[in-house]
DRENKOL-31944 format. One record per residue (C-alpha): residue in one letter; x, y, z. Coordinates in pm, whole numbers, plus 50000, padded with zeros to 5 digits. Layout:
% DRENKOL-31944
AXYZ ...
***
This chain:
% DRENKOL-31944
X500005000050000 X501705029649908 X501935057950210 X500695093150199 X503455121150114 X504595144450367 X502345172750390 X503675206850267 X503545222650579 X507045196250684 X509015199150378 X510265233250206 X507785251250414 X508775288250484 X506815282950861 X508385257651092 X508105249551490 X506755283351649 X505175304951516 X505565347551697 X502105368351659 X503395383651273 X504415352651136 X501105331151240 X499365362151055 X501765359950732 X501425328250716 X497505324150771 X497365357250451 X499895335850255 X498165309250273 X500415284150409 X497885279250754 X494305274750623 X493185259550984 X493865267951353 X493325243951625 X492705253551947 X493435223852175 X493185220052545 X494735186652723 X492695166752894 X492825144053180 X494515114352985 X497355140452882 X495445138652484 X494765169052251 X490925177552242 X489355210952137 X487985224751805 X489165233851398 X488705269251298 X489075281850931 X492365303750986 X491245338550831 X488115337251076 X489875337051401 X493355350251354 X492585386051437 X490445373951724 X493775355151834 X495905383651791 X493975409251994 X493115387252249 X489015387652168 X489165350552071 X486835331852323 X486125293752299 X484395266552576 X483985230952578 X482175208452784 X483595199453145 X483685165153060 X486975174152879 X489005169953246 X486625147453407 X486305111453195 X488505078353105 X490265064852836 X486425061352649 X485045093852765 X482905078752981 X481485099153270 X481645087953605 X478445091953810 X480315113754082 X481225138653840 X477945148553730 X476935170554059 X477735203953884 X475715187253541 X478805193553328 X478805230353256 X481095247752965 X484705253553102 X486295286652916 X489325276252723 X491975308052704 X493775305752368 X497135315952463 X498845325852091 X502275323452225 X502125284952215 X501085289751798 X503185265451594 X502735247151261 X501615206551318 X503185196950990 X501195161351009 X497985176550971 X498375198750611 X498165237350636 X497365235651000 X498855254651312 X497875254151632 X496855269851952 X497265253452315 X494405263952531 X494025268952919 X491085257653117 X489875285153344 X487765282653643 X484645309653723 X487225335253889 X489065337553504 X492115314653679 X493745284953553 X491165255753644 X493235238153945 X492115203953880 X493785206653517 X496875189753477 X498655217753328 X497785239653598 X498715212353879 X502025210153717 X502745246753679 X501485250954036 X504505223354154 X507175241853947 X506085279654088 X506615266254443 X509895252154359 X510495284854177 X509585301554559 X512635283454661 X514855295254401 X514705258454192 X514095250953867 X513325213953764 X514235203153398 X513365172353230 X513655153252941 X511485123552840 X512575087852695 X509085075152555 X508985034452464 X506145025252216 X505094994752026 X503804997651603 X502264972251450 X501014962751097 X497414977751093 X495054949651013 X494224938850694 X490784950750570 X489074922150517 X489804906950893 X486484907951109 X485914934451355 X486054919051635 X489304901851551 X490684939051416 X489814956051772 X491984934651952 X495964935551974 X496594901352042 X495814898951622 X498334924251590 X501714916051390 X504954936051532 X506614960151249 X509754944651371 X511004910251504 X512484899251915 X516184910552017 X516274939551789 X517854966252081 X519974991551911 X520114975251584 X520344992651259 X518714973851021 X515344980551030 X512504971650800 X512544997750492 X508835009850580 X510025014150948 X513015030850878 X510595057750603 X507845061550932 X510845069651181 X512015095050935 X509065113250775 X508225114651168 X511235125851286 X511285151650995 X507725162351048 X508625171851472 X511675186551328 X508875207451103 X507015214551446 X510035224051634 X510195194951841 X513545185551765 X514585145651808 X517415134852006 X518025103951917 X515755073351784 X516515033851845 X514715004451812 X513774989652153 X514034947152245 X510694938152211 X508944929451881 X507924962451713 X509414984351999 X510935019551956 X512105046052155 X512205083452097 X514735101952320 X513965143152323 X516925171252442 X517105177952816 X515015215552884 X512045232953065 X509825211653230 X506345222653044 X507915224352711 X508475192752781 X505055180652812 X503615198752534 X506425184452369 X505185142652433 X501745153352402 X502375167352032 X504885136751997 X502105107952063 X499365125751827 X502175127751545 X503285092451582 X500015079051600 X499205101151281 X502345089051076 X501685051751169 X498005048150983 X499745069550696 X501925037350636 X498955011450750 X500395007751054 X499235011151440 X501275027151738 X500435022752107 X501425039052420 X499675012752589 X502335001752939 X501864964752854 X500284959252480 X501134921152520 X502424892552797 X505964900652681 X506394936752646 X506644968252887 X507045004252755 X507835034352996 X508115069453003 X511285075653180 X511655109653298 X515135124953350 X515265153753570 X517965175353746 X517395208153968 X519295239953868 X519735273654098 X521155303753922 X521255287453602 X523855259553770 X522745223253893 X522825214454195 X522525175354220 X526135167154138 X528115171654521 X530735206354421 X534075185454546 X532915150254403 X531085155654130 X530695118454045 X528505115154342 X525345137654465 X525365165654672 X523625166454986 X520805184154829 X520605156954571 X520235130554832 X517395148754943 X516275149054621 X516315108754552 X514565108854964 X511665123954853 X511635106754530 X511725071054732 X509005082254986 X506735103754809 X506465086954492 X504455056054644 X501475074854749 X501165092454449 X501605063354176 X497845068254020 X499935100653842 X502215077553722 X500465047853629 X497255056853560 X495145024053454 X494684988153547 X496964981053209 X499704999153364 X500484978353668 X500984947753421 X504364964453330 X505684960653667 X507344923253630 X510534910153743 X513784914953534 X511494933853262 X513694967653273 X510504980653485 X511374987353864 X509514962854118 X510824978354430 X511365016254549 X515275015954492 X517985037754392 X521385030954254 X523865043454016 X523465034553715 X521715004653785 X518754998053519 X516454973453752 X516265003854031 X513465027354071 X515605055154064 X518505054653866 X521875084153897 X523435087153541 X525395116053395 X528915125453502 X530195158153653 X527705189253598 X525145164953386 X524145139653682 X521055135353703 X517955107253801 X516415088353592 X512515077853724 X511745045053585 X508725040453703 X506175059453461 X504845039253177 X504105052652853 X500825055952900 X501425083753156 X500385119653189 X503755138953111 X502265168853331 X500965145753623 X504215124453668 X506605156753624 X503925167353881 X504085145054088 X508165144254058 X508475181354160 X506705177054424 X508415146254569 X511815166954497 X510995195154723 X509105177454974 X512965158155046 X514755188955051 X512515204255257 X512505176255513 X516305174155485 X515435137755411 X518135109155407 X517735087455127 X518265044755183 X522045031055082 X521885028554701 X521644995354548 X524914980854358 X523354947354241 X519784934854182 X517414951254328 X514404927954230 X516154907554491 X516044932154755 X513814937555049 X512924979354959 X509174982254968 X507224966454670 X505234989454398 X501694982654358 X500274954154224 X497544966754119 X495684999454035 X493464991754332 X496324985754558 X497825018754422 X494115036654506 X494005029754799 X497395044854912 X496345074754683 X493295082654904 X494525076455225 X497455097255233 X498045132355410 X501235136055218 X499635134354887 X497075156955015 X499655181755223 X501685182554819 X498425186154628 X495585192754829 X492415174454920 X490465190354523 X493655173554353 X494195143854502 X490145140454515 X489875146054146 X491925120654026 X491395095754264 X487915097154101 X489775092753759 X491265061353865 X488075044654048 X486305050853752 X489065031553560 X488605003253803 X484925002953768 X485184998553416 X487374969853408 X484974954453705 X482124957953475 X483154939853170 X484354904653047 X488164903952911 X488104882052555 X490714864552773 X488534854053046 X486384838152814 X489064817952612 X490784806052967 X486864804053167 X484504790552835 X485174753152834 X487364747053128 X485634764453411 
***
């Protein structure tokens, strides 16, 4: 099947990445940006919001007059958009959605097409608080109160497979056990790829380039039809917006060349993907994790740090592994961390220290790829400052396995993880009770869903045997 060319927004385009106030406006009159979208993020960390015909709402953008709502539902459903019944108390009134034109860049997978990040507001004309944007920003502006700055970069593991052949049933096409892997087992860091792999890595790769999102590196991963997409170190919510745009491109470029990406944690028995976030805190433009007179080890700050990290982190793991699927990544010499450890450079550790000198830095190895990037850099920032300002001791680092260890376990489960979540006064003390409240809502209804329904996998192990 042959693949769709590269719209001509990504190639020879005179608009790339950002786009200041003039040039969205010379390049909606040249013609070049025929659409706008104005997109909000929703609770799932996914683009949602509406298409405008450019001329009709550029001026509006530029002076500020350009007003847009969309239903509350937006922050407040799961994976399906399904509403819980909790949530429907206030009967789901419009939320304003403040286009903010400095986030304006061209989204060269969608042709002739920029677009607009929006902020939720509440009644007061504030950020909404229970938005994840705004519950990261919040994190970082206390930090900021105590003269730290938290950068990040994100290391995101998916899985493509061949999209399903037309003529396969429904049913059969809806689930990814019938899905084939672009790529074969024991393929980590190999360079010979499949041709139509190695053309979707690089009309993506070309088309973030387009949106300036900039790649730092691309490999394939060890599992069958694994890759992983590595992006340059830098500010924390650039960094978000950054994955967010990331997943809707690859996911856009994959049915282009009739295939299928997921950012499911665990798409199969076999296979774990994670969103490792590296992060190091800076003060006066200098980091500070690295110790001054041995800078191959941390600095009493940065033991604080990788304390807070270790004890926070468990009651807030619902931010980092949001769904029932996620916990299923969380297996025993998998590359995914079992136990709360740290160690340096130690890959089956929670936390892991890497870098040398002025660039060491912790890796968190717990997200899975089907995190929120603004909840788990969230819920990171918060664990950071919540060490230092306990002066908190971290555990001796682990030098060996730590699946063998006797650290405290993660969650089994997303019930297991709940139930922590709810019960804590440190997540609420971090967050507050509206936060904390909020999502813990997200993730009951998550486990209400699964409660409610038959697996296709029940029924094959339960039809004749049980």
């Amino acid at each position: 099947m042959a693949t769709a060319p590269i719209p001509a927004a990504g190639r020879g385009a005179r608009f790339r990445g950002r786009l200041t106030p003039m040039q969205l406006r010379e390049a909606v009159e040249s013609g070049e940006v025929r659409r706008v979208r104005i997109a909000t993020i929703d609770l799932q960390g996914r683009l949602r919001g509406k298409t405008f015909p450019a001329g009709g709402v550029v001026d509006r953008l530029l002076d500020g007059t350009m007003h847009m709502e969309g239903c509350g539902y937006l922050l407040a459903t799961d994976l399906g958009m399904t509403l819980a019944d909790s949530w429907w108390r206030d009967g789901y009134p419009d939320v304003p959605l403040a286009p903010d034109v400095r986030s304006a860049r061209m989204v060269p997978w969608v042709p002739h097409t920029a677009l607009v990040l929006a902020d939720p507001l509440d009644t007061t004309g504030q950020r909404l608080p229970l938005a994840a944007g705004t519950v990261l920003r919040e994190q970082l502006a206390v930090l900021a109160d105590a003269g730290l700055e938290i950068r990040v970069g994100l290391e995101s593991e998916f899985v493509v497979y061949h999209a399903p052949d037309e003529d396969q049933a429904p049913q059969q096409a809806a689930g990814a056990r019938t899905r084939r892997p672009v790529t074969g087992p024991g393929r980590d860091y190999a360079f010979d790829m499949p041709e139509k792999v190695a053309q979707y890595l690089a009309r993506l790769t070309s088309a973030l380039s387009g949106a300036g999102l900039p790649v730092e590196a691309v490999k394939l991963e060890g599992a069958p039809g694994q890759l992983e997409i590595t992006f340059p170190y830098g500010d924390a919510l650039e960094a978000c917006e950054q994955h967010v745009l990331f997943k809707e491109a690859t996911r856009a470029f994959a049915a282009r060349h009739h295939m299928a990406a997921t950012f499911m944690a665990a798409p199969d028995d076999s296979t774990g993907s994670g969103l490792h976030l590296h992060l190091s805190l800076w003060r006066d433009g200098e980091p500070v994790l690295a110790h001054p007179g041995r800078p191959e080890e941390l600095s009493p700050l940065g033991e604080h740090v990788v304390a807070g990290l270790l004890g926070a982190l468990p009651n807030l793991m619902p931010l980092l592994a949001p769904y029932v699927n996620s916990y299923k990544r969380y297996r025993r010499y998998s590359f995914a961390p079992t136990r709360f450890t740290w160690g340096r450079d130690n890959r089956s550790c929670a936390l892991r220290v890497v870098g040398h000198g002025p660039s060491l830095h912790l890796e968190v190895r717990l997200p899975g790829a089907d995190a929120n990037p603004y909840l788990l850099v969230a819920a990171a920032a918060a664990a950071c400052r919540w060490g230092i300002a306990e002066h908190l001791t971290p555990p001796a680092p682990v030098s060996g396995d730590a699946y063998r260890t006797s650290a405290p376990l993660v969650p089994l489960s997303l019930g297991e993880a709940l139930d922590v979540f709810e019960q804590s006064a440190l997540a609420v003390e971090l967050f507050g009770e509206r936060v904390i409240a909020h999502y813990a809502l997200a993730a009951d209804a998550e486990l209400r869903f699964h409660e409610q329904h038959v697996s296709d996998l029940e029924v094959a192990r339960g039809f004749d045997q049980a």
